[in-house]
N, C-alpha and C positions, 0 to 999 in steps of 0.2 A: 504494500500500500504506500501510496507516494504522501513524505512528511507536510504536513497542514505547517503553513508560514508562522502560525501562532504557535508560540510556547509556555512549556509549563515548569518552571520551576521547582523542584525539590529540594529541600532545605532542612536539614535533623540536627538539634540542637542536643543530641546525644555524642556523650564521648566516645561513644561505641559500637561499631563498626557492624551492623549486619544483624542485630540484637532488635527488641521487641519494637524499638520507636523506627529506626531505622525501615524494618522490615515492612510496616506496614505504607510508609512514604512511599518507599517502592515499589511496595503495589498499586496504589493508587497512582503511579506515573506507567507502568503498566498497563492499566487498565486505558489511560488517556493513548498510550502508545501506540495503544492496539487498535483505535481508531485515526491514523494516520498522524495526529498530532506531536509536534518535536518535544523532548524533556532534556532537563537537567539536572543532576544530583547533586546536593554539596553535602558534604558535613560541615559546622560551623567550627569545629576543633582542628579538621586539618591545617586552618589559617588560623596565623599572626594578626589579631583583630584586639587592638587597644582599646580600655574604655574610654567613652567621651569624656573628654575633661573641661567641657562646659564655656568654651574660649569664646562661644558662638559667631565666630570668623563666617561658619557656612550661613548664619543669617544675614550674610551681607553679598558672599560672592556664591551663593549655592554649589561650593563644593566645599570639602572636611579637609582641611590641613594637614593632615595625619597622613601619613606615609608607610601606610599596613597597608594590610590584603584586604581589606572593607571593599576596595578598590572592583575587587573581583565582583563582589557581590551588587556593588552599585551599577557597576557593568550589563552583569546579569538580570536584573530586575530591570533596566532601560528597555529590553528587550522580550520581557515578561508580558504575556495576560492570565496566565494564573500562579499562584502560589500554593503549595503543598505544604504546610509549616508544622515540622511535628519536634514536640518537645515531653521527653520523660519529666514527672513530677518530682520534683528533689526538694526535700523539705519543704511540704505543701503548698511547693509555686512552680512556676516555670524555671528550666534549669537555670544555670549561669551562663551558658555558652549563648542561650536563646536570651535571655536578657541583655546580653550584652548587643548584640544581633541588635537588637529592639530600640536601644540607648542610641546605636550608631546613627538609625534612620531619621534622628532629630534631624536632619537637616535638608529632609523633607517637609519642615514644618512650616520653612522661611515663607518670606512675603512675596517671592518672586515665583508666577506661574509654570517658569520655565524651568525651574528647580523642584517641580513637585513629585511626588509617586504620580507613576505612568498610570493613567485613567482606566477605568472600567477594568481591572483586576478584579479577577474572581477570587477565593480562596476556600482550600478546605484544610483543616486543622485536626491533626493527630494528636492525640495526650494517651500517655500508657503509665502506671501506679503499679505500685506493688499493693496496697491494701485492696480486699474485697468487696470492698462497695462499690459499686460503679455510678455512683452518682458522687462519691465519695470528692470530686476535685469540680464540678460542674463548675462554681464559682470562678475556679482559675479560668475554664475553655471560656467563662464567658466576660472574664478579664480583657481575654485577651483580643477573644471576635470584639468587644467595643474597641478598644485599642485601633484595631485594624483598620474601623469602621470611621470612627470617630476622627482620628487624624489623617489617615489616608486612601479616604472611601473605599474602602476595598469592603467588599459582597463576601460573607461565608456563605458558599452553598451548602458546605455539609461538613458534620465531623464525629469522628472516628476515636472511639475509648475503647479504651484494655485496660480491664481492671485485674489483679490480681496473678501480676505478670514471672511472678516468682515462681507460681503453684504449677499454674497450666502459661508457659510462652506463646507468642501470635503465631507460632511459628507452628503447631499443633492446633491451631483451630480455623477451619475451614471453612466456616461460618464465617468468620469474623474476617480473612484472606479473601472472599469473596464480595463483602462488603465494600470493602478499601477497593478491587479491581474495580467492581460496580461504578463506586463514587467516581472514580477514574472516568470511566465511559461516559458516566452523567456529567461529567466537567469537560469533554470534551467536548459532547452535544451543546452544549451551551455556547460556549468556544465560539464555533462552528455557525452558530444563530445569532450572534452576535455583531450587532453595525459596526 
């Protein structure tokens, strides 16, 4: 099937590589794949990604002063319409790696339109927990869908929980690996219909 010009982003704010959070990002870029649409994976740990230290330079010339691999990511996102953003719960929040992530895009906040997050992004949001509730972190997924929402309109189509990821991993449930491809397909449809 011939790659659709739109892209979708993959982005795991896990230090570890192939594991529950990871796992399921990837199938949801999978699933988008499988309907011609292009993807991208990052892990947010393989990069040298400084926290913002607040200079707000980028509210003046819309870019970050900083001279890390953020670089990468602002690259990637120029060229984004969706986002797959998945982050393990680590002392009942979003990890570090995904906060920091979060911190850097302040400088999409500026006043200049031509500095903003790229328009009409979609996204869909992974969270995986070791405890067994599965409603156990809803507050955080819905932290963060406002986040997303509220500074730089970005649309959550759907999102994706794994509760109890110690007992039973994503990686034994098929239900739940189906889910994530699914969300995939539906985010590409969308994509696809998209002005």
């Amino acid at each position: 099937m011939t790659t659709h010009a739109k892209k979708v982003i993959g982005i795991v704010g896990s230090p570890r590589h192939g594991k529950n959070t990871g796992t399921l990002v990837e199938r949801v870029l999978e699933g988008a794949k499988s309907k011609g649409v292009g993807t991208e994976l990052f892990y947010i740990s393989d990069y040298r990604i400084n926290p913002c230290d607040a200079c707000d330079a980028c509210m003046q010339t819309g870019e970050c002063v900083q001279d890390d691999d953020m670089r990468v990511f602002y690259s990637a996102l120029r060229e984004a319409k969706a986002l797959v953003l998945g982050t393990p719960i680590y002392f009942d929040h979003v990890s570090a790696q995904t906060k920091l992530l979060l911190d850097r895009l302040y400088l999409y906040t500026g006043p200049n339109p031509e500095h903003r997050f790229p328009k009409g992004v979609k996204s869909v949001l992974v969270a995986t927990w070791e405890a067994s509730n599965p409603e156990a972190y809803d507050d955080v997924i819905a932290w963060l869908q406002g986040r997303l929402s509220y500074y730089f309109d970005v649309e959550t189509i759907g999102v994706i929980k794994a509760s109890g990821t110690v007992t039973t991993p994503v990686s034994q449930r098929e239900e739940l690996l189906r889910e994530a491809f699914d969300t995939g397909v539906r985010l590409s449809e969308i994509l696809y219909n998209a002005k």
